[in-house]
Backbone bond lengths (Angstrom), bond angles and torsions (degrees), N, CA, C in turn:
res aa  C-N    CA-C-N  psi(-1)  N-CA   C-N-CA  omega(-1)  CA-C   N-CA-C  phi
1 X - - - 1.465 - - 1.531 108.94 -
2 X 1.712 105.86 120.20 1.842 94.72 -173.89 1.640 97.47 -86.39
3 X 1.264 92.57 163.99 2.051 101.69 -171.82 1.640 90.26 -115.75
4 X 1.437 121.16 130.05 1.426 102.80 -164.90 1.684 94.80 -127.51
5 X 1.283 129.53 162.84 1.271 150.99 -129.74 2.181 81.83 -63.53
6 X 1.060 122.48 -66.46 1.125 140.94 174.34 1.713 119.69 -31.50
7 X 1.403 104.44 -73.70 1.598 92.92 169.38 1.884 115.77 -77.39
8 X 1.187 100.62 10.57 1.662 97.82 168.21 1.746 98.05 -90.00
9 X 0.931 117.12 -46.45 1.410 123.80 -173.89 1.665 95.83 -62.83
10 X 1.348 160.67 -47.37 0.916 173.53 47.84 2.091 126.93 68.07
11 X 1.741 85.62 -23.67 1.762 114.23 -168.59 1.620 80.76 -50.04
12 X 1.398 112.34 -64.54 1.746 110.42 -143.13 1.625 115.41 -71.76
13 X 1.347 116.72 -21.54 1.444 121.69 170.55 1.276 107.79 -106.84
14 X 1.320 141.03 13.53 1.393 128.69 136.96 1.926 111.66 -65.25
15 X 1.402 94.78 -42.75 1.595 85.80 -175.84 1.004 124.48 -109.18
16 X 1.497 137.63 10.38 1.442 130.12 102.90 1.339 124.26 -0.24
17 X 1.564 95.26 -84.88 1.856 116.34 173.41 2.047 101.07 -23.71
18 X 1.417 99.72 -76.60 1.299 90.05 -160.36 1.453 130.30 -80.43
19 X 1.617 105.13 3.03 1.304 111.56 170.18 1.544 116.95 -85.49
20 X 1.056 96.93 -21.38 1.719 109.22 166.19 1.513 114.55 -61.34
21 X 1.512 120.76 -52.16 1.111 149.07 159.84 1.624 98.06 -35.09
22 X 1.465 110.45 -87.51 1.374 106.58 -173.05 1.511 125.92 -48.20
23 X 1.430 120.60 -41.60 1.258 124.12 170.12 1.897 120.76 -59.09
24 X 1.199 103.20 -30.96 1.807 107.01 160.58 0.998 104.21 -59.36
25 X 1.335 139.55 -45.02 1.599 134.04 -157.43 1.407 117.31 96.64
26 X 1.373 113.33 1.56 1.229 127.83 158.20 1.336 139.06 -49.01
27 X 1.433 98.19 -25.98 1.619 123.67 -157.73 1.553 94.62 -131.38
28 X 1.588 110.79 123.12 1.826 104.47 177.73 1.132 84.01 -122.36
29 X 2.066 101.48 130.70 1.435 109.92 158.86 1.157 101.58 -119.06
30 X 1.658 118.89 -170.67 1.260 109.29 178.43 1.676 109.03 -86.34
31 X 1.329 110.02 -171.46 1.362 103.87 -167.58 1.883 110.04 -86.16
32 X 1.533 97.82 -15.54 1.442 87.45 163.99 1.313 140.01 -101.01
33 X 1.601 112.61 12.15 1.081 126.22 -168.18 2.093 92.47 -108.12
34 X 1.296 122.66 -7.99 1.038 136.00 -139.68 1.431 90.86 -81.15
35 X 1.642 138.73 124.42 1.632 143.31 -176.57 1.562 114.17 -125.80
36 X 1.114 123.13 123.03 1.451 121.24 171.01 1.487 114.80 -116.20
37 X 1.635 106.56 119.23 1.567 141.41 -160.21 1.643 93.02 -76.43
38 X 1.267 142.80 -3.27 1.527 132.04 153.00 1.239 112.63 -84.10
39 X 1.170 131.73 0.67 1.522 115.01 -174.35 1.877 86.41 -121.49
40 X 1.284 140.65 23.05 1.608 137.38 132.93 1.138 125.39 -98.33
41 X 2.004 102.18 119.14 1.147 111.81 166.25 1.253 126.75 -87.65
42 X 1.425 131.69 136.97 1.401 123.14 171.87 1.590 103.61 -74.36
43 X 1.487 101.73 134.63 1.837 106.31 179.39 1.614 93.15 -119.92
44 X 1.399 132.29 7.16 1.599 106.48 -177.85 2.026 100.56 -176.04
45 X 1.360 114.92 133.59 1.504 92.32 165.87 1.738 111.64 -97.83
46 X 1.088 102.41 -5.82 1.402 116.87 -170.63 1.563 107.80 -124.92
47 X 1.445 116.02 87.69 1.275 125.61 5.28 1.457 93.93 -100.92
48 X 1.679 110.33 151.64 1.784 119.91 -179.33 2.012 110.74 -49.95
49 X 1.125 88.19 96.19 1.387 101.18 165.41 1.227 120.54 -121.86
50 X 1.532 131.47 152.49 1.451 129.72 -155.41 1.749 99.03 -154.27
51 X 1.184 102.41 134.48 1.844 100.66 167.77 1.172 104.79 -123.99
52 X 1.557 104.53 140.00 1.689 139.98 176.46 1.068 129.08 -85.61
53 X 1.337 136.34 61.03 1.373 121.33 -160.20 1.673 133.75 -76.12
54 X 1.067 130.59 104.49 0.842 144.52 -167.32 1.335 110.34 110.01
55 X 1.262 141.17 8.63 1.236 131.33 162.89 1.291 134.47 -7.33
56 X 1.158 114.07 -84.83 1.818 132.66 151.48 1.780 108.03 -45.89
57 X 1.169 97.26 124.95 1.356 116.99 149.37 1.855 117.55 -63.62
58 X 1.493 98.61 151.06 1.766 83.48 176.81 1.831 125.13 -76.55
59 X 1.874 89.41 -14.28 1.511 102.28 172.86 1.769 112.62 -68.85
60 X 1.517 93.48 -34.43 1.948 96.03 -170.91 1.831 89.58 -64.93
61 X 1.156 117.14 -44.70 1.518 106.78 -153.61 1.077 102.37 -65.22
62 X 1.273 111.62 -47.20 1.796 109.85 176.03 1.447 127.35 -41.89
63 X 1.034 100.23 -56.04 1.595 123.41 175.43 1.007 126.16 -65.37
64 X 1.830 123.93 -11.36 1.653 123.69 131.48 1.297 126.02 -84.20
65 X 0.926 114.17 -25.90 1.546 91.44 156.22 1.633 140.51 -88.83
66 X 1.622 95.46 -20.42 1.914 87.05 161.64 1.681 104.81 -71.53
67 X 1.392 133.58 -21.02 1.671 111.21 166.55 1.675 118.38 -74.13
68 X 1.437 111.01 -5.04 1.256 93.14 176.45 1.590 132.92 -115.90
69 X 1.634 93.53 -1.05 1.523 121.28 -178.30 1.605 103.85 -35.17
70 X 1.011 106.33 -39.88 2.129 122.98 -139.78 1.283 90.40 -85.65
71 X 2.037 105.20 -44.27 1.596 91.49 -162.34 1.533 130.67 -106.55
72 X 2.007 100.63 14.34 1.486 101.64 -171.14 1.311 128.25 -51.05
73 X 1.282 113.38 148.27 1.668 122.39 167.11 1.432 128.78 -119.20
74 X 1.066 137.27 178.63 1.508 115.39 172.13 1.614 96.49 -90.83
75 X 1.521 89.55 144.43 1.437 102.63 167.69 1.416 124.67 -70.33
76 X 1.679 107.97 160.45 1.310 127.01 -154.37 1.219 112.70 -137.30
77 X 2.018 126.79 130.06 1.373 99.39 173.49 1.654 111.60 -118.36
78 X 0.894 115.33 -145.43 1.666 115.93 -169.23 1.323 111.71 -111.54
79 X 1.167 125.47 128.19 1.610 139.92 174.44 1.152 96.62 -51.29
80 X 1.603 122.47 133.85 1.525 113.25 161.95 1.508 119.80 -76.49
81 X 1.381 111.99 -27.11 1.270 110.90 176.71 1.699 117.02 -86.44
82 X 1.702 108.72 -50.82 1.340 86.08 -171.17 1.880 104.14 -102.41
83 X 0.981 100.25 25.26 1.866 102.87 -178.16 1.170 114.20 57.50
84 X 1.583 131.28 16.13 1.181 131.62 -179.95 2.138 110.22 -89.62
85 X 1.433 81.75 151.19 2.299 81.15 -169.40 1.598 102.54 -74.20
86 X 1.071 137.43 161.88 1.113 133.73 -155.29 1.623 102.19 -165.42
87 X 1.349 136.30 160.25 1.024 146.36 176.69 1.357 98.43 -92.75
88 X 1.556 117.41 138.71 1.750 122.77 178.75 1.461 99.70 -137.84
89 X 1.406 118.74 163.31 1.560 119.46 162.68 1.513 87.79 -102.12
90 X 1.292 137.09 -3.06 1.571 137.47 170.60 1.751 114.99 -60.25
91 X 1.835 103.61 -20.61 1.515 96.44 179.48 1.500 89.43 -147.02
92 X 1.397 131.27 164.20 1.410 108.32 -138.32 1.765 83.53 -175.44
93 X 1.439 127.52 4.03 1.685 135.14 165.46 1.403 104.13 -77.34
94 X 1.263 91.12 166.89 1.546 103.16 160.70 1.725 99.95 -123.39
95 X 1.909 112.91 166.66 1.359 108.48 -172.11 1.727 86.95 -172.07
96 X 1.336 86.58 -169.83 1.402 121.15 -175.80 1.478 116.72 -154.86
97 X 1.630 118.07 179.78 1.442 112.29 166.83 1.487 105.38 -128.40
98 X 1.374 135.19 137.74 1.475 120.66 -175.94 1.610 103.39 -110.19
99 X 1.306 119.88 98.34 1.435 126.05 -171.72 1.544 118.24 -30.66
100 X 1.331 130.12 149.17 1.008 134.38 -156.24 2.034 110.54 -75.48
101 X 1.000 111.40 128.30 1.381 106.62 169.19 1.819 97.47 84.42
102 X 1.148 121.18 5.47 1.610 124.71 171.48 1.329 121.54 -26.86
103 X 1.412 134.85 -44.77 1.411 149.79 -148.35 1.391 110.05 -170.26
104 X 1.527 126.94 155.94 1.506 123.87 162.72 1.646 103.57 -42.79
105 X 1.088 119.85 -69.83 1.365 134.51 -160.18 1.539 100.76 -35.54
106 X 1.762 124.31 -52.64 1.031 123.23 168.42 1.108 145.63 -29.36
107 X 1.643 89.18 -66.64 1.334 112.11 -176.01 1.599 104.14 -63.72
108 X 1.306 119.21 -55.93 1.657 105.27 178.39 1.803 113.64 -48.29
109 X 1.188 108.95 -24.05 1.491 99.34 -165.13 1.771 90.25 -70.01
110 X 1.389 113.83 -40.88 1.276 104.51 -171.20 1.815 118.88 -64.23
111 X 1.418 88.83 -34.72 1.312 94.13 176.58 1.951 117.97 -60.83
112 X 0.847 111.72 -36.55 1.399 118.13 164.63 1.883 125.32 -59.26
113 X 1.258 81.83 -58.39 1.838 78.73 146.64 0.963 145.92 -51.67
114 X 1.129 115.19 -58.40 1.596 134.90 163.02 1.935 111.71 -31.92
115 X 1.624 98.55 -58.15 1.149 136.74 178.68 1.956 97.25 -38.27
116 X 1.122 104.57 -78.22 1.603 149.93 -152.15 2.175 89.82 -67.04
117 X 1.595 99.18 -51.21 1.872 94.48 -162.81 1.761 84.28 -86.04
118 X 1.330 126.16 -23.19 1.728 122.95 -161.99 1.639 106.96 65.61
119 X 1.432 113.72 32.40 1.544 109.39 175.19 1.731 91.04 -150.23
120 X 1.872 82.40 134.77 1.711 113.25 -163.63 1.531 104.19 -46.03
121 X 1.610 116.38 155.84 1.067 146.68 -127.52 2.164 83.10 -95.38
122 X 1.843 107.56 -45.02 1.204 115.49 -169.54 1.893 126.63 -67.26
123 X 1.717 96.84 -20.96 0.987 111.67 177.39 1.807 115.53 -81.78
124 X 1.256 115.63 16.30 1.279 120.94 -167.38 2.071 108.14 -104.28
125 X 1.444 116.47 168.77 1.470 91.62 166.01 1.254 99.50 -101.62
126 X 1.179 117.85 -147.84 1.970 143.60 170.88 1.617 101.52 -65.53
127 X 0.993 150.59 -166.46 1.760 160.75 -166.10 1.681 99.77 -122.16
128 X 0.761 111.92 72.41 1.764 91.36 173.09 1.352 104.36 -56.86
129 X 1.366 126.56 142.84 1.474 151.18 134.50 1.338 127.59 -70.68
130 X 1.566 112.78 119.68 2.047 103.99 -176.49 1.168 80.65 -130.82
131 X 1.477 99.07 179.04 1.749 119.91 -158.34 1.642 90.88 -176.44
132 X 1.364 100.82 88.55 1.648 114.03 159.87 1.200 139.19 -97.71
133 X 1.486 139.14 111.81 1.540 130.00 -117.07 1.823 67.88 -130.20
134 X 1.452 104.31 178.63 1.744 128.93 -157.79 1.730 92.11 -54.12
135 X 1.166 98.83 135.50 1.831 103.29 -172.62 1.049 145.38 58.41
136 X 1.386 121.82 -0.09 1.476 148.68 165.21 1.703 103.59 -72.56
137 X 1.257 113.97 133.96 1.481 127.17 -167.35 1.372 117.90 -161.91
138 X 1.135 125.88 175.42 1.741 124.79 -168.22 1.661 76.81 -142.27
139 X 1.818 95.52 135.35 1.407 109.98 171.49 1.866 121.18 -72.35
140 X 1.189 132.42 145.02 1.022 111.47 177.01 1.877 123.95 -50.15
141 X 1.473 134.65 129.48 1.357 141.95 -149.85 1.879 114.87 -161.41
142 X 1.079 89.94 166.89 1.431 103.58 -176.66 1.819 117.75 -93.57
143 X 0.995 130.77 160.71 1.266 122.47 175.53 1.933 116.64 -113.38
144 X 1.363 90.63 -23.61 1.898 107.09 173.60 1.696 76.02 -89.23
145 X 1.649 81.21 146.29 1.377 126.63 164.22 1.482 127.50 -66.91
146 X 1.415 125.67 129.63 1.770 131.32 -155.64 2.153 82.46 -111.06
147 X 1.509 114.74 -14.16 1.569 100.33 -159.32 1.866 85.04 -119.71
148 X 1.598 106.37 150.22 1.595 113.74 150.59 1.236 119.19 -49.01
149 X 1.274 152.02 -40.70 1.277 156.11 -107.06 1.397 87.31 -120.30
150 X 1.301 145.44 -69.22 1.619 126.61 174.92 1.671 108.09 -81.88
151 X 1.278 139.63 39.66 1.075 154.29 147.65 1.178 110.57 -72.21
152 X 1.585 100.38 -40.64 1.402 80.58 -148.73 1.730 99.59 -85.01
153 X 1.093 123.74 -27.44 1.603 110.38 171.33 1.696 118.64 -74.71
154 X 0.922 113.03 103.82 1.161 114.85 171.68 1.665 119.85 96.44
155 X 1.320 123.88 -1.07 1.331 132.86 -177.28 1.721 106.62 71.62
156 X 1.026 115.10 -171.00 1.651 134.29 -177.02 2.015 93.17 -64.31
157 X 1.309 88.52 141.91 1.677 100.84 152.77 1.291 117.54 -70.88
158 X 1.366 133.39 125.12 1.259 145.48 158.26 1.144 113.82 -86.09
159 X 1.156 135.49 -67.36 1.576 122.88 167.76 1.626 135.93 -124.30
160 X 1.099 114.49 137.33 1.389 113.85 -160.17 2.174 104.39 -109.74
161 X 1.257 91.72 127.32 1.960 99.06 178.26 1.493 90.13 -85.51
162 X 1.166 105.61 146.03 1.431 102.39 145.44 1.680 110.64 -126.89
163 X 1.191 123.76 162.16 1.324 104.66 -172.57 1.866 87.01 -144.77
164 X 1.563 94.91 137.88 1.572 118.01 -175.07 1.987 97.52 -81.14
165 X 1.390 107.45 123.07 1.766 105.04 175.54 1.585 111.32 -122.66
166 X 1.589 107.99 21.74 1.383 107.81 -179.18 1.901 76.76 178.87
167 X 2.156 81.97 136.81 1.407 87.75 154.96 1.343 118.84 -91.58
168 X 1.306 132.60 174.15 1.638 138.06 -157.30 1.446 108.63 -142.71
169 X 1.463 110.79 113.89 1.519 111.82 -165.29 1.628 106.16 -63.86
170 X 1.156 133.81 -38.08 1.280 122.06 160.88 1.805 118.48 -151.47
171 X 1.136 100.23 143.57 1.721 93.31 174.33 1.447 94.10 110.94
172 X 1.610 133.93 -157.32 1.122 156.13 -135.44 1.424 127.34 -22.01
173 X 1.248 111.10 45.29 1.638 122.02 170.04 1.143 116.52 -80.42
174 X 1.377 112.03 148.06 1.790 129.93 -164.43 1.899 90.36 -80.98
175 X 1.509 102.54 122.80 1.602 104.87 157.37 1.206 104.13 -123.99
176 X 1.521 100.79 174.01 1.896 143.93 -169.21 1.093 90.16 -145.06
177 X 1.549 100.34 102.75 1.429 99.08 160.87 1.708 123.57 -105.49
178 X 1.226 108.35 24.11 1.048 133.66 179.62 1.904 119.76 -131.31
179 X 1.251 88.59 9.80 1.967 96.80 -176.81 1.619 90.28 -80.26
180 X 1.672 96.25 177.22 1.186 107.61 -171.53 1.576 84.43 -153.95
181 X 1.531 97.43 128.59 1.729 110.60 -162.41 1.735 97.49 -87.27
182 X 1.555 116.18 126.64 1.047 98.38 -163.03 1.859 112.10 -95.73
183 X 1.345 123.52 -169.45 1.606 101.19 -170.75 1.400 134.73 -80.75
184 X 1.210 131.59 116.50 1.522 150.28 -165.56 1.191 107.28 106.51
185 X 0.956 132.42 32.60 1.673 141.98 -161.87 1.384 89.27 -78.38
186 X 2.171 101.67 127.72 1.128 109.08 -165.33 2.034 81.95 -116.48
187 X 1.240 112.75 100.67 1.821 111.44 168.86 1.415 103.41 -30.38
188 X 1.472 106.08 156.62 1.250 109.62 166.12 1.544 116.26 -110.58
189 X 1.436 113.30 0.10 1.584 137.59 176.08 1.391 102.41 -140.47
190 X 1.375 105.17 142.71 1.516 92.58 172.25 1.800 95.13 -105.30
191 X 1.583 112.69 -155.66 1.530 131.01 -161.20 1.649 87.40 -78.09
192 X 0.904 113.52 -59.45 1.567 123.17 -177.01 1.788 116.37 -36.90
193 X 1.453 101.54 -28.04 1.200 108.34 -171.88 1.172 119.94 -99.57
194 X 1.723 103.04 -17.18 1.823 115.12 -170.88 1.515 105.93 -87.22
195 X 1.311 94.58 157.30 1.804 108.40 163.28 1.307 111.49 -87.86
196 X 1.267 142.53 147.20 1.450 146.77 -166.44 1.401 108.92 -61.20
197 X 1.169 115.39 -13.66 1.576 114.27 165.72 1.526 115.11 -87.85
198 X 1.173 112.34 -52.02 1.859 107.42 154.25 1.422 110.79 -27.24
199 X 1.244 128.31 -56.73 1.355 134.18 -172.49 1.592 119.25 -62.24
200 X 1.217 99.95 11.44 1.914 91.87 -173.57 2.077 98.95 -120.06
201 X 1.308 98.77 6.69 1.738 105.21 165.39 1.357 108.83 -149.13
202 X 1.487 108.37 -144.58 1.490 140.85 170.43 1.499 99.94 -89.14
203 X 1.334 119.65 114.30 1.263 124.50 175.22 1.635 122.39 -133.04
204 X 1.539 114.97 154.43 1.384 121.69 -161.52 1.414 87.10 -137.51
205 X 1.640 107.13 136.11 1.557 112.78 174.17 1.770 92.23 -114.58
206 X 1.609 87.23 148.10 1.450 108.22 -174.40 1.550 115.28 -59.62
207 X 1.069 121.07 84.68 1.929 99.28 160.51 1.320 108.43 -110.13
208 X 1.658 100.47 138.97 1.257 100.00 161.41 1.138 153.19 -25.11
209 X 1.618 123.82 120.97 1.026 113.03 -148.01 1.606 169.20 118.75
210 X 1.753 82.55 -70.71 1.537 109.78 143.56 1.665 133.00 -62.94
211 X 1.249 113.29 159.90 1.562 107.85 -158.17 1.780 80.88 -140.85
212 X 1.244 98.68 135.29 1.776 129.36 159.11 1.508 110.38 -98.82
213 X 1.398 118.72 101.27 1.549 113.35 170.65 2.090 102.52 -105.83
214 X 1.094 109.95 136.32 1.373 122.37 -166.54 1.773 100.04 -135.46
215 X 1.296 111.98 144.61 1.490 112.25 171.73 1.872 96.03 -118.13
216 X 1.555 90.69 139.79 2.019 101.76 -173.75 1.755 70.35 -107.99
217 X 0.861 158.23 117.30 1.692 168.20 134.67 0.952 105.54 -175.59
218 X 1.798 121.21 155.62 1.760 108.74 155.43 1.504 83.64 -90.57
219 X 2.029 106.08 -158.69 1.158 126.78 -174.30 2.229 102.32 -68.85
220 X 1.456 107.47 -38.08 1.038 106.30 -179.71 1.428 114.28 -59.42
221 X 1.423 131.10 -14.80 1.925 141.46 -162.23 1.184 85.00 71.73
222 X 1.553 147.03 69.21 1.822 130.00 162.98 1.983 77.12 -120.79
223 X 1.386 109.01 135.22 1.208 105.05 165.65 1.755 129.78 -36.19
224 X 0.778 107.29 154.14 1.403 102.67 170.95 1.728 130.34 -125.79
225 X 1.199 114.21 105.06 1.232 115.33 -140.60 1.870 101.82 -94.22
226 X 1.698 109.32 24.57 1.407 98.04 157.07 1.476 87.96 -101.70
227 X 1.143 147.92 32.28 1.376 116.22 173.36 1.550 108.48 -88.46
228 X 1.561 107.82 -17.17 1.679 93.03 172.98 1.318 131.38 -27.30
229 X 1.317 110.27 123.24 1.806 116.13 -167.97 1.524 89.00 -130.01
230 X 1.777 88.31 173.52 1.509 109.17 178.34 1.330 117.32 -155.77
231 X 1.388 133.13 172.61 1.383 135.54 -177.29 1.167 102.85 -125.67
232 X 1.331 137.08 95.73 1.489 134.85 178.41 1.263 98.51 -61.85
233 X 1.533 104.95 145.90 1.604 121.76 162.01 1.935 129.42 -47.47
234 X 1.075 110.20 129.64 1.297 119.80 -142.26 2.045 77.61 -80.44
235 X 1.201 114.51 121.95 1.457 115.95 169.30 1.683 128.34 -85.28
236 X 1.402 98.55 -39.22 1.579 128.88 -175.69 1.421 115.81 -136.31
237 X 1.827 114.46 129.20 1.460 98.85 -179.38 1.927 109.08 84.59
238 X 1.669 90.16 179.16 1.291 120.78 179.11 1.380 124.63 -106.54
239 X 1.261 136.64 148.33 1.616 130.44 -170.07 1.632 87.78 -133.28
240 X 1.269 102.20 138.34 1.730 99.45 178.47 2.181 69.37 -155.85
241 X 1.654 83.09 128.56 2.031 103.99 178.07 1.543 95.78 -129.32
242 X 1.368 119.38 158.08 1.380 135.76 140.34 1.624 123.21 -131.51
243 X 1.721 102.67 109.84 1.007 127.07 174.96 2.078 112.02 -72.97
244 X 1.207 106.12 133.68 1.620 136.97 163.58 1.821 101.42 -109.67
245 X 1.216 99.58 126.65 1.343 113.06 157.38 1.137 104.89 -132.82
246 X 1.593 98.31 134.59 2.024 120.83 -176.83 1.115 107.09 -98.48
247 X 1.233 147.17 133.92 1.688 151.84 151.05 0.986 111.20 -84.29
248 X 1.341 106.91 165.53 1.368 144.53 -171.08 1.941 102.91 -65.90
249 X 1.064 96.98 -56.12 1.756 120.23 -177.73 1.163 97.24 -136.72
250 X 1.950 116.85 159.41 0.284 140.97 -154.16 1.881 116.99 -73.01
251 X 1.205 99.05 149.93 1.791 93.05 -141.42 2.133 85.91 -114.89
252 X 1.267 118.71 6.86 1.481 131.26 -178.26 1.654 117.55 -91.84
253 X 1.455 104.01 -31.01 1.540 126.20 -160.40 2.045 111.57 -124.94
254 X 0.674 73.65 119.63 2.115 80.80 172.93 1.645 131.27 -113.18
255 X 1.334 94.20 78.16 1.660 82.75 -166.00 1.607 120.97 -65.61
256 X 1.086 126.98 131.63 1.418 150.74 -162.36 1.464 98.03 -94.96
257 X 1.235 117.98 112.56 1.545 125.55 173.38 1.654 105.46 -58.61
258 X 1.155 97.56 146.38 1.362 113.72 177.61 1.880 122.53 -38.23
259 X 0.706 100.07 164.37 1.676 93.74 -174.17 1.968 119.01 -0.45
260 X 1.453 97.08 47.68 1.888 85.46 -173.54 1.662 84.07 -152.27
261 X 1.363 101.28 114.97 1.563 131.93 -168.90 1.592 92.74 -118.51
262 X 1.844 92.40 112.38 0.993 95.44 -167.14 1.521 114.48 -145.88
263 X 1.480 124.61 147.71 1.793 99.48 -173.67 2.226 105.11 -91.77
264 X 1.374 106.22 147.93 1.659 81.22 -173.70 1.443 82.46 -122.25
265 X 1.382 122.25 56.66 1.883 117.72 134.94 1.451 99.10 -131.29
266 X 1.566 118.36 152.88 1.714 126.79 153.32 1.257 110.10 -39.90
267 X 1.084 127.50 -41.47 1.534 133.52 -157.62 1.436 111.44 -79.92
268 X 1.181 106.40 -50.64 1.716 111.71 172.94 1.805 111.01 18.95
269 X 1.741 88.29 -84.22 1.531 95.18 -154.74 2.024 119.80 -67.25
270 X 1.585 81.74 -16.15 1.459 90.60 169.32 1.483 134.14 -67.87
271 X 1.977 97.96 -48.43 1.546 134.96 159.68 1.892 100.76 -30.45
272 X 1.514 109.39 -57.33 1.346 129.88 -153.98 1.727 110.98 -56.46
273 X 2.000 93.37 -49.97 1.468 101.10 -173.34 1.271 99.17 -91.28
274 X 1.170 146.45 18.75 1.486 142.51 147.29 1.511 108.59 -78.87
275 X 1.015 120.89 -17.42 1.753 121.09 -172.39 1.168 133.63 85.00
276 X 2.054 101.14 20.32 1.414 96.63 177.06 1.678 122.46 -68.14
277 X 1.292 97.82 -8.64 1.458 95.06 -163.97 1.677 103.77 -72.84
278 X 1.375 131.46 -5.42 1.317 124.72 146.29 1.472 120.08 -101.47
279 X 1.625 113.74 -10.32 1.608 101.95 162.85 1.407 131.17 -73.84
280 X 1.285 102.02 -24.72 2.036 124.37 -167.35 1.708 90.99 -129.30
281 X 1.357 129.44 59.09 1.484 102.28 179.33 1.601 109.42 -94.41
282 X 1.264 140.00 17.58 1.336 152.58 165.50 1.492 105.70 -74.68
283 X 1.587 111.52 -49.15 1.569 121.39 -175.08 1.592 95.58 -97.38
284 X 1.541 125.64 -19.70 1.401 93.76 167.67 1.542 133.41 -128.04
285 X 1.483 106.33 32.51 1.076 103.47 164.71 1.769 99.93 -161.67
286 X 1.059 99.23 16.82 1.549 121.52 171.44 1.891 116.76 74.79
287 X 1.623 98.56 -143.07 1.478 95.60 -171.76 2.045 91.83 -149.96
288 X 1.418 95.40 -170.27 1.740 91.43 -178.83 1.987 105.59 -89.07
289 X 1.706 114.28 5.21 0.806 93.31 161.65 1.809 120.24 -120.51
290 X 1.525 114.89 24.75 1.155 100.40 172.02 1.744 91.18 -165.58
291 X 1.364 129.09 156.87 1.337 141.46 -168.72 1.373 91.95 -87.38
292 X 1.522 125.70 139.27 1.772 135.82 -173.33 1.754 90.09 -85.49
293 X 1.223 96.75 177.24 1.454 111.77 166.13 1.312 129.05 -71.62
294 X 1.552 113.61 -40.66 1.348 116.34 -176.30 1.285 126.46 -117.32
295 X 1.479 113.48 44.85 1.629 119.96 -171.26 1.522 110.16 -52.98
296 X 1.244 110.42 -38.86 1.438 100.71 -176.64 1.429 135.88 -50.87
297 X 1.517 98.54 -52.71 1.194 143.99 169.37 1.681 109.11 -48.04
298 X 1.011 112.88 -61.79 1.693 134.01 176.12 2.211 107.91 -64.20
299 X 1.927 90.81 -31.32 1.525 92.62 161.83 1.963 82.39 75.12
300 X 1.377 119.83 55.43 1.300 120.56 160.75 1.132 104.73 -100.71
301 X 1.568 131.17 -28.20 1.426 139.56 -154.83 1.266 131.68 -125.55
């Protein structure tokens, strides 16, 4: 489903509208898709970011991280040029992705999201899970894409959840160091509470639970370059997050131009003679609901 310059401009008083709706009793959702618009604070309009408190249940939080204990890796970020994942000292977690719709538990979490951004459930990816242990941090970064190559599934990220699954005795709060606090701005941490890297933007300390929803687009889809965020270094304690990233379009489906069989990563043919194309064949040659990356390569096409 493409989201076009108009109903993005439009996102925040459609779901207003129906949370108003739902809270009359007017509106029946299910109980896990179910969101209440007093417990979000606006922390920034530049770029529109909002915190949820209590988002997560203490059962949901749990229940991403016992699925992801088993399978962490070190984290990876994206080539600007060729969109390929790469090892950085710029991000410094370890994680996983827990496929979409995995378990009940999932699926409601997604459904609440879904619920919560008012943009469809398909345009979303899998949940990544991170787990940042004493000094491990994510450099301040962008969430829209600088390369074609993850463009091309699903267009640019428009908005990214993050969701807090452990509070953190000190250190690893999400900054903007480029937000702009908008007027009556009630902090959601004060100075007392931040680590000196909190202190150089708009900052949110992790508690459990709580959810950071942020848009990387303006209303026009032109990037938006206060969305630069960051993960301060974890000082005290454990940081365990689960990231949602929303697209532009739909992030389930890949339409394949007409007669032109084609791989859309650099890596493909390399990926291919290693044998991912039967280790990863979802990501590399896809499924019946979306075209893989490397059909060519894999010799689907």
């Amino acid at each position: 489903m493409s989201i076009t310059s108009l109903s993005v401009l439009l996102l925040f008083a459609l779901s207003v509208s129906s949370l108003i709706h739902e809270s009359s009793g007017s509106f029946l959702a299910p109980p896990s898709s179910i969101v209440s618009p007093s417990k979000v604070t606006l922390i920034s309009w530049k770029p529109r970011a909002f915190v949820y408190e209590g988002f997560l249940t203490d059962l949901e939080c749990d229940h991403l991280i016992s699925l992801a204990k088993s399978e962490l890796k070190r984290s990876a970020v994206a080539d600007n040029l060729s969109g390929e994942s790469k090892l950085s000292e710029v991000r410094t977690s370890s994680g996983m992705f827990i496929p979409k719709g995995k378990d009940a538990i999932i699926a409601g979490i997604e459904d609440k999201i879904s619920t919560w951004s008012f943009l469809p459930k398909e345009n979303g990816e899998g949940i990544q899970v991170l787990r940042y242990e004493p000094g491990q941090k994510y450099d301040p970064h962008y969430d829209y894409f600088a390369d074609t190559v993850n463009i091309a599934r699903g267009g640019h990220r428009i908005v990214t959840v993050l969701m807090y699954l452990t509070d953190v005795a000190k250190g690893g709060e999400t900054v903007f160091p480029n937000a702009e606090e908008p007027p009556h701005h009630r902090a959601p941490a004060t100075d007392e509470d931040l680590s000196e890297c909190a202190k150089r933007g708009i900052a949110v300390k992790p508690r459990k639970g709580d959810a950071l929803l942020f848009f990387s687009l303006h209303p026009t889809a032109i990037p938006d370059t206060n969305s630069l965020h960051g993960g301060c270094p974890v000082i005290e304690g454990e940081k365990w997050s689960a990231t949602k990233w929303i697209h532009v379009n739909s992030f389930d489906k890949i339409v394949e131009p007409a007669g032109n069989c084609t791989d859309l990563n650099v890596s493909c043919e390399r990926w291919a003679a290693l044998g991912e194309c039967t280790n990863n064949a979802e990501y590399m040659m896809g499924t019946t609901e979306f075209l893989g990356y490397c059909r060519r390569s894999c010799k689907v096409c």
